[in-house]
Backbone as JSON, one array per atom type, in Angstrom:
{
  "sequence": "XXXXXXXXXXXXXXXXXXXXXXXXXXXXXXXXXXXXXXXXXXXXXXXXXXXXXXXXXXXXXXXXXXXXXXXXXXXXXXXXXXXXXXXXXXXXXXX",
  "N": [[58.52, 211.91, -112.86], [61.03, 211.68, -111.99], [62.4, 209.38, -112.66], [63.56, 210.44, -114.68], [67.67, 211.21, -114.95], [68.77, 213.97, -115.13], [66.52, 215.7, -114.29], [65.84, 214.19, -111.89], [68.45, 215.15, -110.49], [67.86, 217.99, -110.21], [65.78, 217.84, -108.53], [63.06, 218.38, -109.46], [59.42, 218.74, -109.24], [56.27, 216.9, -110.43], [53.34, 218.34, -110.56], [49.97, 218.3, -109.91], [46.49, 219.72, -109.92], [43.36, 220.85, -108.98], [40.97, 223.33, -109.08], [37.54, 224.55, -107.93], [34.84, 226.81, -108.0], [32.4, 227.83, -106.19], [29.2, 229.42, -106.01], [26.93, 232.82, -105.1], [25.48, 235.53, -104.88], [23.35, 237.54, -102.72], [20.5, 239.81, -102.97], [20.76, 241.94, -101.64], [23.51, 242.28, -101.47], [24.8, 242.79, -104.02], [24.34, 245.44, -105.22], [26.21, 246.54, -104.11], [28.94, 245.31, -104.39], [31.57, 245.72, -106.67], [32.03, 245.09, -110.16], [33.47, 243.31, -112.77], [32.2, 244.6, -116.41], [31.93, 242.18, -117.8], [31.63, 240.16, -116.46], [29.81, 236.96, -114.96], [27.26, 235.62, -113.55], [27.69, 232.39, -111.47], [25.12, 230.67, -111.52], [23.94, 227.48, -111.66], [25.55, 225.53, -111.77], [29.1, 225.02, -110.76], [32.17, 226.59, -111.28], [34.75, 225.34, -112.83], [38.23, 224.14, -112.5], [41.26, 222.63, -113.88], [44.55, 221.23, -113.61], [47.93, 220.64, -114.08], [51.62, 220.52, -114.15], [55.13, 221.58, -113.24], [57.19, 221.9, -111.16], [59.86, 223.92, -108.45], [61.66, 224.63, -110.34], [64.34, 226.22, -110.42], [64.16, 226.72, -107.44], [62.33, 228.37, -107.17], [60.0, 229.05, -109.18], [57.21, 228.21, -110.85], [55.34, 226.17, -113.45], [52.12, 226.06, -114.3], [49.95, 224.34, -116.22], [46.89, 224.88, -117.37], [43.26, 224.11, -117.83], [39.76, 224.78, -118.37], [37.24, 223.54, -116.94], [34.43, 223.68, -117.02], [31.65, 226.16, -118.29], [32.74, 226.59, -120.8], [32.08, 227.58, -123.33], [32.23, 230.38, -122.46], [31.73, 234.38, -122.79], [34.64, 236.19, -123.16], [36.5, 239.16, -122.42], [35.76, 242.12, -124.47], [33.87, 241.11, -125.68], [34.97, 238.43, -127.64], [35.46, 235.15, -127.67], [36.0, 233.56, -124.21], [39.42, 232.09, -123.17], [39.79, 228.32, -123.31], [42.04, 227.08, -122.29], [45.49, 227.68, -120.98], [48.44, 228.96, -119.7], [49.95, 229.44, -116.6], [52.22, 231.08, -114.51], [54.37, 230.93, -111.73], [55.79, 232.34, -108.72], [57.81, 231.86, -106.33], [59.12, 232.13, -103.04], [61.56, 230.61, -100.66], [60.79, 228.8, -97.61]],
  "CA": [[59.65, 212.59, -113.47], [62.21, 211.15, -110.9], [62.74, 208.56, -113.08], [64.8, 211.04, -115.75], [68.56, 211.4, -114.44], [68.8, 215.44, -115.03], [65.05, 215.99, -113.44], [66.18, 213.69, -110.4], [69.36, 215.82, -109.51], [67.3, 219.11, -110.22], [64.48, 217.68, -107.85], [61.85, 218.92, -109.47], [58.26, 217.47, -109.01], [55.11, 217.38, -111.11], [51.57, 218.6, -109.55], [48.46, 218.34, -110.74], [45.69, 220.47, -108.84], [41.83, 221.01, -109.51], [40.35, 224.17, -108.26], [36.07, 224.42, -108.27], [34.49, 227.68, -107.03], [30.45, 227.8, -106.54], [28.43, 230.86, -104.97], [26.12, 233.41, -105.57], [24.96, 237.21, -104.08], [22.28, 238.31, -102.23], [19.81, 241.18, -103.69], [21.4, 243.19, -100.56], [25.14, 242.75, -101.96], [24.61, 243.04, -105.67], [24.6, 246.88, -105.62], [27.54, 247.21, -102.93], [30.12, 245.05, -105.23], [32.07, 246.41, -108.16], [32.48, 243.67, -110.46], [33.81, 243.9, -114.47], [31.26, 244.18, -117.26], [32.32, 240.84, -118.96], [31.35, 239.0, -115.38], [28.9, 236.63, -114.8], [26.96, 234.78, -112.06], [27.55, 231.09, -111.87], [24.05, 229.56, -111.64], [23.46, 226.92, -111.13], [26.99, 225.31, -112.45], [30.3, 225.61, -110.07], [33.27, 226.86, -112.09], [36.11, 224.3, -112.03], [39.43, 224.13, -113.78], [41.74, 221.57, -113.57], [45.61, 222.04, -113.52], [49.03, 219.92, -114.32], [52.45, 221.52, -113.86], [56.31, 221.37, -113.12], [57.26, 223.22, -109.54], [60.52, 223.42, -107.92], [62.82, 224.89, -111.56], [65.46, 227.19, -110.05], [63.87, 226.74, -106.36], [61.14, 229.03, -106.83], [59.46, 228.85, -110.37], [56.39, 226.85, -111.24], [54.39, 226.75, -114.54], [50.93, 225.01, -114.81], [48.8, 224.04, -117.95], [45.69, 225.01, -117.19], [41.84, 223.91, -118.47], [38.93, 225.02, -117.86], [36.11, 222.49, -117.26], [32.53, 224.26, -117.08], [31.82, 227.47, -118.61], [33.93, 226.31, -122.1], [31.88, 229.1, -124.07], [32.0, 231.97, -122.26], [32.5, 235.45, -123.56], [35.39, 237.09, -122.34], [36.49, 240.68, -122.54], [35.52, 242.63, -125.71], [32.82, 240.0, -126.81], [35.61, 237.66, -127.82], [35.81, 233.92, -126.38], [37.63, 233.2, -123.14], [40.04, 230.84, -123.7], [39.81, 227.6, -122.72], [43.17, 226.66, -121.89], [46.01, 228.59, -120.23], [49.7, 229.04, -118.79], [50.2, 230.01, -115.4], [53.34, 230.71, -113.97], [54.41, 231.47, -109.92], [56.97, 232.8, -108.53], [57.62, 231.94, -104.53], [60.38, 232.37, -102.37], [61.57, 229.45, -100.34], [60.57, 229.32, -96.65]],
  "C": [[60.96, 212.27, -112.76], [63.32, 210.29, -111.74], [64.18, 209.37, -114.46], [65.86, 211.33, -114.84], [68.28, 213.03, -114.36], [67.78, 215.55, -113.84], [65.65, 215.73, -111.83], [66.92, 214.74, -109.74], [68.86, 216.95, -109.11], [66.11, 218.82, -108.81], [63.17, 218.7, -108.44], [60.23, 218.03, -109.32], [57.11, 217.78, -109.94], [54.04, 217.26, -110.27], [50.5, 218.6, -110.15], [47.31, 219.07, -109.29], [44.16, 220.26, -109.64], [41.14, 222.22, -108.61], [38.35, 224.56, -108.52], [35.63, 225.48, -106.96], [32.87, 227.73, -107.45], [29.38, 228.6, -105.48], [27.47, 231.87, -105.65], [26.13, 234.68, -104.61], [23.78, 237.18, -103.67], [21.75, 239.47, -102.91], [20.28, 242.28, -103.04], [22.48, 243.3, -101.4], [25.4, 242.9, -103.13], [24.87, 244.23, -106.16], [25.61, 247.27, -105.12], [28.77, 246.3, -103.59], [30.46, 245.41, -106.54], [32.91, 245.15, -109.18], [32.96, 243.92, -112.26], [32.25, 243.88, -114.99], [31.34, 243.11, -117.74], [31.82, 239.87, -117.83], [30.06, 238.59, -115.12], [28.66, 235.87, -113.62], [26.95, 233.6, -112.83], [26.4, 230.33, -112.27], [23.94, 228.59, -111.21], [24.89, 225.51, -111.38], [27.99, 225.67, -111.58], [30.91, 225.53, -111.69], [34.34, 226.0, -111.76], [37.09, 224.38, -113.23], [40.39, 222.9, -113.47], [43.05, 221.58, -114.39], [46.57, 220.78, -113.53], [50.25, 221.02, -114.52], [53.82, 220.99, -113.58], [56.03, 222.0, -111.93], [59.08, 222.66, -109.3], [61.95, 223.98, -109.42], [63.05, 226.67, -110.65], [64.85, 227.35, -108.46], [62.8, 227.48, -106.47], [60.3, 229.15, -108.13], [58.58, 227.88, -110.12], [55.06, 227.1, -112.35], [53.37, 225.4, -114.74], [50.5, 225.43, -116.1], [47.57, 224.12, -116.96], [44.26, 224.88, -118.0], [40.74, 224.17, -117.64], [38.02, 223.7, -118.24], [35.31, 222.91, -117.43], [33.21, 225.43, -117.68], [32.46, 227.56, -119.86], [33.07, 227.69, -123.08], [31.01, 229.98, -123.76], [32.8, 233.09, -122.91], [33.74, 235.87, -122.41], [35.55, 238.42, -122.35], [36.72, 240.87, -123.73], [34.71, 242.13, -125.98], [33.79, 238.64, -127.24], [35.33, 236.4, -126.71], [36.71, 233.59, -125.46], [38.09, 231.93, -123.54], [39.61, 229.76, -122.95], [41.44, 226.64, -121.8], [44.18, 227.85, -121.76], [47.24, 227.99, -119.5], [49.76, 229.52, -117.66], [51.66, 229.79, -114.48], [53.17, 231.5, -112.18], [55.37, 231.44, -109.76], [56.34, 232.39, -107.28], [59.05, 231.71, -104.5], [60.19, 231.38, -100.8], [61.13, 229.78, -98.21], [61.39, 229.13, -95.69]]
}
């Protein structure tokens, strides 16, 4: 994105991320966590998503596109399907 004049002066940058989480409970900790009804255990499957984005609009703003990779039809809350795709914005304050 450097390459557009505006973008350049703005400095903003594009990111791409990938986040992949993969775990399970014990029969001990199963009764001692409070977890939604709509939640499930992974199995045997990590959960991964995989992320593209702007960062850096007005110094602290940054909005990813988000996809999910595994898990594409799961229920979500109500019975309805979780989506598969997704906005995510962040706010941070500069350091």
């Amino acid at each position: 994105m450097d390459r557009i004049p505006l973008v350049n002066r703005l400095k903003i940058r594009t990111v791409y991320g990938a986040k992949v989480v993969m775990g399970s409970f014990s029969q001990n900790n199963r009764g001692s966590i409070l977890l939604p009804a709509f939640s499930q255990s992974f199995g045997k499957n990590p959960y991964a998503e995989v992320s593209v984005g702007i960062e850096n609009l007005f110094k602290f703003i940054r909005i990813d596109a988000v996809w999910r990779a595994t898990y594409r039809n799961s229920i979500g809350l109500g019975g309805i399907p979780a989506p598969n795709f997704g906005v995510r914005v962040m706010f941070a304050t500069a350091l």
